[in-house]
N, C-alpha and C positions, 0 to 999 in steps of 0.2 A: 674191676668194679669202679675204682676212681675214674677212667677214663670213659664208662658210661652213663656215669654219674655225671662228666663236665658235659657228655655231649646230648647229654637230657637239659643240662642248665642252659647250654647254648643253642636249644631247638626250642624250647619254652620262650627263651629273650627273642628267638626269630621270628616264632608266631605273632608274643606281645607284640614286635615291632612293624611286622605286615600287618596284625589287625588296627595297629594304633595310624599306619600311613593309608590301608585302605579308607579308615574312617575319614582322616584329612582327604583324602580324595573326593568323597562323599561329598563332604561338606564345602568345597572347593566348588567341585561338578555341580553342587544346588548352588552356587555362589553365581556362577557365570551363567545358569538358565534363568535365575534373574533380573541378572545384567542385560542377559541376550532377550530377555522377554520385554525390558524397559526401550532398551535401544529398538526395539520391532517396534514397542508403540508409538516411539519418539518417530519413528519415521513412516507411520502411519499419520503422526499428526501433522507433519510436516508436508508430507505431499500434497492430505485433504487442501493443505494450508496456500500449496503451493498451485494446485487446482482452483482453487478459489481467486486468489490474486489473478490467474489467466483467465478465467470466466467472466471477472469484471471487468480487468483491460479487454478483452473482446465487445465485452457490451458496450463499453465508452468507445472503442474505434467503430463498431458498428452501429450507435446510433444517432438516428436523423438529424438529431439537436446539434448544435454546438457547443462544446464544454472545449474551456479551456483553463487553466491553473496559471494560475499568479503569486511571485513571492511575495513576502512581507511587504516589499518594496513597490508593489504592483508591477512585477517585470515578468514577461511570459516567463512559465518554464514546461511546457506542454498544451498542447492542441491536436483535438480529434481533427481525421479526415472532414466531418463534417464541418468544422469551423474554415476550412483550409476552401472547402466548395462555397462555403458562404461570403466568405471576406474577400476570396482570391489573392490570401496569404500562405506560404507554404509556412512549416514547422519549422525552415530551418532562417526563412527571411524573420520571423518572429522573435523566435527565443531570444531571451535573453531582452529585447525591447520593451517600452513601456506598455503598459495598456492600452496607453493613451492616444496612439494612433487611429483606436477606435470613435474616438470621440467625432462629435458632431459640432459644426461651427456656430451651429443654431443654440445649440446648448446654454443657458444661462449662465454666467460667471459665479463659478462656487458648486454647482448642480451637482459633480462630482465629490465634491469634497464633503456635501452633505449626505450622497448616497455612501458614501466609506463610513462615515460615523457613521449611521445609524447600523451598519453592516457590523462594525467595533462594538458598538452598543450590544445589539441584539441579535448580535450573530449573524442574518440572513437579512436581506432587502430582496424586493420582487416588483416588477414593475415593466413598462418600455421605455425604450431606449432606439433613439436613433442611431444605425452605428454605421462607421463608415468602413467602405473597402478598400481594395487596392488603389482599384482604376477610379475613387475617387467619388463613385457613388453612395446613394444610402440604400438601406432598408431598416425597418424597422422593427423590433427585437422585442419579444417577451422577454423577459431574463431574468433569471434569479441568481444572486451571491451569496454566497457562503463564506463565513470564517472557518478554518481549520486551526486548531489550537492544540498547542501539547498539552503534554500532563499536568504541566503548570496553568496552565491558561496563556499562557502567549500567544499569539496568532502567527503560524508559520506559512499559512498557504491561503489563498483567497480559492475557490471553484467558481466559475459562471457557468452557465448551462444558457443558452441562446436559444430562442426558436424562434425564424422569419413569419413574421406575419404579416409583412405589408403587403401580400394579394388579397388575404382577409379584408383587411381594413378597408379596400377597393371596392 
C-alpha cells in the first residue's frame, strides 16, 4: 500500500510539473510570436524605408535639373549626372571643392555672401545665377538653395537644384 501510495504522490508531482512547464511553454511560445511579429514589422518598416531612400536617389540621378549638395563649409559633397552634363564637371573632379568654382567673374563683390545669408536667414534663396563650367564658359541658371538643418537647427548641408535657361533667355 505504502509503495502505491508514493507512486500516486510521485505521478501527481509529475503531472503538476508537466502542466506547470507546459504552461511556461505557452507563455514562452506567445512571448516569441510577439517578438517574431514586432521584428516582421520592424522590417517591413525598414524596407518601405529602404525603398523610399532608392526611389529618391533614382529621382535625383535621373532628373533634368542639376542638384548638387554642399557642406556647411560650401564644399561639394554630391552631384547628380545632370549637374556633371551641365558644368562638365565630373563627381569625382568636384567633391570635396568649393562651390565656388561655380561663380561668375561678372558677379558683384559680396553677391554671394549676401545670397548665403539670406539662404541662413530664411532657409531658401531662388533666383539666376550665372554659373560657370569647366571649359570656362557660362550659362545661366534658375537656382534655388536650400538649408538642411538638424534637429537642433544647425545647418549641415546646403541643396541647389540648377535649371539651364540661357537658350530661353535667347
Amino acid at each position: 500500500v505504502g509503495v502505491h501510495l508514493h507512486i500516486r504522490e510521485l505521478t501527481t508531482r509529475l503531472q503538476e510539473a508537466n502542466d506547470s512547464l507546459e504552461k511556461r511553454v505557452g507563455e514562452r511560445t506567445a512571448e516569441l510570436a510577439q517578438t517574431i511579429d514586432a521584428l516582421h514589422a520592424e522590417i517591413i518598416e525598414r524596407k518601405r524605408g529602404e525603398e523610399e531612400r532608392v526611389r529618391l536617389a533614382r529621382a535625383i540621378e535621373q532628373a533634368a535639373e542639376a542638384i548638387f549638395v554642399a557642406d556647411a563649409q560650401w564644399l561639394f559633397t554630391y552631384v547628380n549626372p545632370a549637374f556633371e552634363q551641365m558644368s562638365g564637371y565630373t563627381m569625382d573632379e568636384v567633391l570635396g571643392q568649393p562651390c565656388a568654382i561655380l561663380r561668375s567673374n561678372s558677379d558683384k563683390p559680396g553677391h554671394h555672401n549676401h545670397i548665403r545669408g539670406i539662404i541662413n536667414r530664411d532657409n531658401a534663396w531662388s533666383g539666376r545665377l550665372a554659373t560657370r563650367k569647366k571649359d570656362g564658359s557660362f550659362f545661366e541658371a534658375e537656382t534655388t538653395a536650400s538649408a538642411v538643418r538638424d534637429s537642433k537647427g544647425a545647418i549641415i548641408n546646403y541643396v541647389i537644384i540648377q535649371r539651364d535657361v540661357t537658350h530661353e533667355l535667347k
